[in-house]
C-alpha positions as CSV (number, residue, x, y, z in Angstrom):
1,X,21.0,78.7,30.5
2,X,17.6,79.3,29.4
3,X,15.7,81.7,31.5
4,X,12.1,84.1,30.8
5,X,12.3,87.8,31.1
6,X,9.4,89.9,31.5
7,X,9.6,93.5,30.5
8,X,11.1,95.2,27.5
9,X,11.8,98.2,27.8
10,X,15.1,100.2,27.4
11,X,16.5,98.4,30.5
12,X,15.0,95.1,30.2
13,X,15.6,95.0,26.5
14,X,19.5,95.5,26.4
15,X,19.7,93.0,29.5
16,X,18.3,90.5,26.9
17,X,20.8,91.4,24.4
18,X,23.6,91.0,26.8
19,X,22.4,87.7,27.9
20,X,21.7,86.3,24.4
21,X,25.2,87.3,23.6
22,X,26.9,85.3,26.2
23,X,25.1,82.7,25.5
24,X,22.0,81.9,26.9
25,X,18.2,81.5,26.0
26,X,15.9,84.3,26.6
27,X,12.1,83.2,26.4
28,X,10.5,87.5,26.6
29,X,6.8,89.1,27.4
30,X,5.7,92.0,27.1
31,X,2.8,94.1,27.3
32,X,3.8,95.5,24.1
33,X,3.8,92.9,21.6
34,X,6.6,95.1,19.0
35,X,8.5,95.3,21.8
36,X,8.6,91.2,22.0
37,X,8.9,91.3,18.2
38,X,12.0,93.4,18.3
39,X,13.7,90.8,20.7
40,X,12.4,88.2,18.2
41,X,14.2,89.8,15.5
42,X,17.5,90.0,17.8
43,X,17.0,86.0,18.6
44,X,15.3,85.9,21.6
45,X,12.2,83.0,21.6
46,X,8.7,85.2,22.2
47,X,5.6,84.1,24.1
48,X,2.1,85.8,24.4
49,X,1.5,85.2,28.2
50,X,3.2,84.3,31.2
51,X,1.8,80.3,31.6
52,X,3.4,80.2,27.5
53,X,6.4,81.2,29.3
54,X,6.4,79.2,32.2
55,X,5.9,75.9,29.6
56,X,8.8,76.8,28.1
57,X,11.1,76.4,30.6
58,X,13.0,73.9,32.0
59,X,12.8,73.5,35.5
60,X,14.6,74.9,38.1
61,X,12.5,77.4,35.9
62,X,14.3,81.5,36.4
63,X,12.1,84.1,35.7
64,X,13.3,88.4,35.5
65,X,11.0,90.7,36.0
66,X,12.2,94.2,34.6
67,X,8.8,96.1,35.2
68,X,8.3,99.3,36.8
69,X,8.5,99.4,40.8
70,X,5.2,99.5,42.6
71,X,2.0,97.9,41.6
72,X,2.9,96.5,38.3
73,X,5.9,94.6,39.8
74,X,3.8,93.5,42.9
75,X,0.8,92.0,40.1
76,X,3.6,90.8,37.9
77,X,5.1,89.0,40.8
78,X,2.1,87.3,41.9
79,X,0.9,86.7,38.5
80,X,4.4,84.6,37.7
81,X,4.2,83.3,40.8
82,X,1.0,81.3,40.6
83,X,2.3,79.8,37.4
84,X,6.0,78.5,39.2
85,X,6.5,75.5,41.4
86,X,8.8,74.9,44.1
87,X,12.3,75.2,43.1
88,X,11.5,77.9,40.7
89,X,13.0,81.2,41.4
90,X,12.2,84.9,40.7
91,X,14.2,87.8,39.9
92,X,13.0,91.5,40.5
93,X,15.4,93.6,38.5
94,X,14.0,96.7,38.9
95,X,13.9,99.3,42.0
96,X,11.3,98.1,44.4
97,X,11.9,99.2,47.8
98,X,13.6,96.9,49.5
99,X,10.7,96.4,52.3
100,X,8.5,94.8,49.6
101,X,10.8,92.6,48.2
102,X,11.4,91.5,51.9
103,X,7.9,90.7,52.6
104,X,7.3,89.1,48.8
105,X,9.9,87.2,49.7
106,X,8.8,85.9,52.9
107,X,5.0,85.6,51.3
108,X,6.3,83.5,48.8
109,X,8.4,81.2,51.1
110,X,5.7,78.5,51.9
111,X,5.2,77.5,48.0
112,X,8.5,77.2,47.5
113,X,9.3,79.7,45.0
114,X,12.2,82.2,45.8
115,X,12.7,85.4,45.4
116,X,16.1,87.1,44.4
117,X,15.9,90.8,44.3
118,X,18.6,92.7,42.6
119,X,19.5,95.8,42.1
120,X,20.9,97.2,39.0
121,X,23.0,99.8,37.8
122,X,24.3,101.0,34.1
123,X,22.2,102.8,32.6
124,X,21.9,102.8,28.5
125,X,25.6,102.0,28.6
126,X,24.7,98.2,30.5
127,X,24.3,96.6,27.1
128,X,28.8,97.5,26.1
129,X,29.9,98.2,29.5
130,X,28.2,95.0,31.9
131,X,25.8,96.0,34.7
132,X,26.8,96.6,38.8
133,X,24.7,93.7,39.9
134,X,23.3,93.6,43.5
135,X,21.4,90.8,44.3
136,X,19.6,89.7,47.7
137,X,18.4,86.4,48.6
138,X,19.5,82.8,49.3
139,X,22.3,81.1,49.1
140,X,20.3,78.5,46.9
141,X,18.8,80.5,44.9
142,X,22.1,82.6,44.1
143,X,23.7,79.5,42.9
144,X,20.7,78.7,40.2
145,X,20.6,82.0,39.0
146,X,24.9,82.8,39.1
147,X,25.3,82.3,35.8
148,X,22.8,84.7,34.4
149,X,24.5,87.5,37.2
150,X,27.8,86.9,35.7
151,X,26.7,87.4,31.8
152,X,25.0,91.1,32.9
153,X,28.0,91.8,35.1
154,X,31.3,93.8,33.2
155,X,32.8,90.0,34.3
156,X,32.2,87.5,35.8
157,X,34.7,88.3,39.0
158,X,33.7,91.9,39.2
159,X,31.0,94.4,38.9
160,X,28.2,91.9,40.9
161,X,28.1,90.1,44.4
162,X,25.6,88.5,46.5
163,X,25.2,91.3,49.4
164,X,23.5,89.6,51.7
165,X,19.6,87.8,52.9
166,X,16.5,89.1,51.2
167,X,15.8,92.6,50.3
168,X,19.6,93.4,50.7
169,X,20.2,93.9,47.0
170,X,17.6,96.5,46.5
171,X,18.8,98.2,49.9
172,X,22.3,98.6,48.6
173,X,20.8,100.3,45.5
174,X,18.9,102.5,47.2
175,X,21.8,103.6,48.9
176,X,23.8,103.5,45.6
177,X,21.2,106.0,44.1
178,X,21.6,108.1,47.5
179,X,25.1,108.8,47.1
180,X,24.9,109.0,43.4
181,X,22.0,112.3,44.0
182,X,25.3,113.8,45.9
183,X,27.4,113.4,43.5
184,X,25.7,114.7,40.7
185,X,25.2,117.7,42.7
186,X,28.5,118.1,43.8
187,X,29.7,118.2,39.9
188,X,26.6,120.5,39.1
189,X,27.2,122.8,41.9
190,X,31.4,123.1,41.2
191,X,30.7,123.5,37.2
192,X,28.0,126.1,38.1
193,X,30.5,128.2,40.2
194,X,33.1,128.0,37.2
195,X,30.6,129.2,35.1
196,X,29.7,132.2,37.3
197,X,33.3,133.4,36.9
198,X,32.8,135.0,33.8
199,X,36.3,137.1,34.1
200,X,38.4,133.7,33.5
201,X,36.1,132.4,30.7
202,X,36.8,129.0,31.4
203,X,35.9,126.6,29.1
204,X,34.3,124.1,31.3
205,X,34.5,120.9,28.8
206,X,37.9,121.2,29.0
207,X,38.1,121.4,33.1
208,X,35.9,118.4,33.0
209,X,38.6,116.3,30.4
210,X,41.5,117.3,32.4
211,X,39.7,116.1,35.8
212,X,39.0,112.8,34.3
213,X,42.4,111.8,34.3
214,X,44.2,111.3,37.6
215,X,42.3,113.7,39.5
216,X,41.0,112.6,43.0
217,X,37.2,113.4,41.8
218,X,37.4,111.2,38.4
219,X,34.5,109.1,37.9
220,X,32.1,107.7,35.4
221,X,29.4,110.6,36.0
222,X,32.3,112.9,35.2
223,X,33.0,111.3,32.2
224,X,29.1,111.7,31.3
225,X,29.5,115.7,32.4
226,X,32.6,116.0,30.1
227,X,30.2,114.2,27.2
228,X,27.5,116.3,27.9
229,X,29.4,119.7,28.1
230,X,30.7,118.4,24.7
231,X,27.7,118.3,23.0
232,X,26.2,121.2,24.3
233,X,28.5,123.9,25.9
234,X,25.9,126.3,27.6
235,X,23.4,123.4,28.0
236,X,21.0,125.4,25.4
237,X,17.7,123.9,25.9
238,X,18.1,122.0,28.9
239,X,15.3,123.0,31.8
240,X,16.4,123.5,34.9
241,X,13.8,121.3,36.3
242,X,15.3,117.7,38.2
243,X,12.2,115.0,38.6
244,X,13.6,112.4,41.7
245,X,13.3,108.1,41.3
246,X,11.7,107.6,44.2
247,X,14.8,105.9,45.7
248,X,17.2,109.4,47.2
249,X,13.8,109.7,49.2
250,X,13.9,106.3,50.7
251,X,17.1,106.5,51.4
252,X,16.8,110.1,53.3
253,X,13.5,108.1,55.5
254,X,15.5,104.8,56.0
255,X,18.2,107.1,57.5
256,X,16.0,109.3,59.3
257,X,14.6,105.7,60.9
258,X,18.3,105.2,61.4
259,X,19.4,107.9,63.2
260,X,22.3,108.9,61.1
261,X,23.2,111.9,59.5
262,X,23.2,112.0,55.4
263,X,23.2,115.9,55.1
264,X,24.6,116.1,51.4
265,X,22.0,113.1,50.2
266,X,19.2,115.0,51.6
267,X,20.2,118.5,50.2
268,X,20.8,117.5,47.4
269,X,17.3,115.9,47.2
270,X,15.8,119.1,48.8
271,X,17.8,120.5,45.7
272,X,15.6,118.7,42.9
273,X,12.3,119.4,44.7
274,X,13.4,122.9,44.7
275,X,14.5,123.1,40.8
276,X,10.7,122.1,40.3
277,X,9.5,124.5,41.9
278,X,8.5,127.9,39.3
279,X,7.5,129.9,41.9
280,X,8.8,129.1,45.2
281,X,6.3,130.4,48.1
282,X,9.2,130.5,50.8
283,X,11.3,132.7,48.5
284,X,8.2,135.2,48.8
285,X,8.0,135.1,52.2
286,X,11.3,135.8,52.7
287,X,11.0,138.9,50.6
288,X,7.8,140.0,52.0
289,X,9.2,139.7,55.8
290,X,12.5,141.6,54.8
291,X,10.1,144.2,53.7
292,X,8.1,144.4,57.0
293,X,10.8,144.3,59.2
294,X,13.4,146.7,57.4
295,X,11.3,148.5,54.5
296,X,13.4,146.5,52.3
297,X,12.3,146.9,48.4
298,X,10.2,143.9,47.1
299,X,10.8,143.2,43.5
300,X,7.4,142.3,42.0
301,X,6.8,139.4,39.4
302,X,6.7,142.1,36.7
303,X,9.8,143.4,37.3
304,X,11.5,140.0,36.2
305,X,9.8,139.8,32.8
């Protein structure tokens, strides 16, 4: 299948590779023209502009976008939209929230040209391992764009689905990157605790390889922990400072809106904020009203240089 993809970058770049693998054409922009020269040099066909790749091809034409979420997906939509006819159809890889891709999708309708949004998971391990493919949209446009799901999938029976109408594919990843924030801090919060118990001097890499096999809490972020505790036992280096995607805070709003309790989502979102936090104004406070209250001692900045 021959297909355009717009947007190189560490994502978007080893979804190319995967798909020229298993077989199929890749026609690639890019705002940065060595990043379309590197996927030249790989095999992939590269174009200057959008209309270049719209002529090249065939029609029902496909067209992945892998461009950051927000404005640049929103004029890289409607810019590859003009250029489409009915029929054509339109992939947003990346993580929009799943309200805009309903309403591009429904803005779109009228011309013709649909819009499948998908969510994606795998990291820098997508390219070996296949990619958790979540995809939203028609049953139509599915079926044009199946084969393409099924090469970036770990096979072509597992790892994807069609989750439902439009907008459900990036829902489900939002929620997927909820749940994943929990995790991770359920890990970090269990290693920090064995690393406070400096009497039994665990060795913590070693706790993490013997959980990854056959214990109820093995999973592929452990198997990342266990890496990472590898190459660096006491994390040397490593600020403790957590930025947030964008999509754990959806996901805390959309179940606010809901009415239904995610406590261990949202703390462990509150969690990042706070790790970014140098000097934390509530922490003062608290200090300061212990002191007014009970003459409890205040320990001044000074004393913690």
């Amino acid at each position: 299948m021959k297909l355009g993809m717009i947007g190189l970058g560490k994502m978007g770049g080893n979804m190319t590779l995967r798909l020229m693998r298993a077989g199929h054409d890749v026609v690639v922009h890019d705002l940065d023209a060595a990043a379309i020269a590197r996927a030249v040099a790989d095999g992939a066909t590269g174009v200057a502009s959008i209309a270049a790749m719209v002529d090249a091809l065939p029609t029902p034409r496909v067209v992945w976008i892998m461009v950051p979420a927000g404005a640049a997906t929103e004029s890289t939509i409607d810019s590859v939209a003009a250029a489409l006819q009915s029929g054509d159809v339109i992939i947003d890889g990346g993580n929009s929230n799943y309200k805009d891709s309903q309403r591009r999708a429904l803005a779109l309708a009228p011309t013709g040209v649909t819009l499948v949004d998908v969510g994606t998971s795998g990291g820098v391990w997508g390219l070996k391992e296949g990619y958790s493919i979540m995809a939203g949209g028609t049953d139509e446009a599915i079926a044009v764009v199946r084969p393409i799901l099924e090469a970036l999938a770990p096979a072509t029976d597992a790892g994807w689905g069609h989750v439902g109408p439009s907008g459900a594919g990036h829902f489900v990843k939002m929620i997927h990157n909820g749940v994943e924030y929990g995790m991770m801090q359920a890990y970090a919060e269990g290693f920090a605790l064995m690393e406070r118990k400096a009497e039994l001097d665990l060795d913590l890499e070693q706790v993490a390889e013997i959980w990854r096999h056959g214990s109820v809490v093995r999973s592929w972020l452990l198997d990342l922990t266990a890496a990472a505790l590898k190459e660096n036992p006491d994390l040397d280096g490593i600020a403790p400072w957590v930025p947030d995607s964008g999509e754990g805070r959806w996901t805390v709003m959309e179940a606010i809106d809901l009415a239904v309790s995610i406590p261990v989502i949202t703390l462990a979102l509150q969690q990042r904020f706070r790790s970014r936090d140098e000097s934390p104004f509530a922490d003062k406070l608290l200090a300061a009203m212990r002191n007014q209250f009970g003459g409890h001692a205040i320990k001044r900045a000074a004393d913690q240089a």
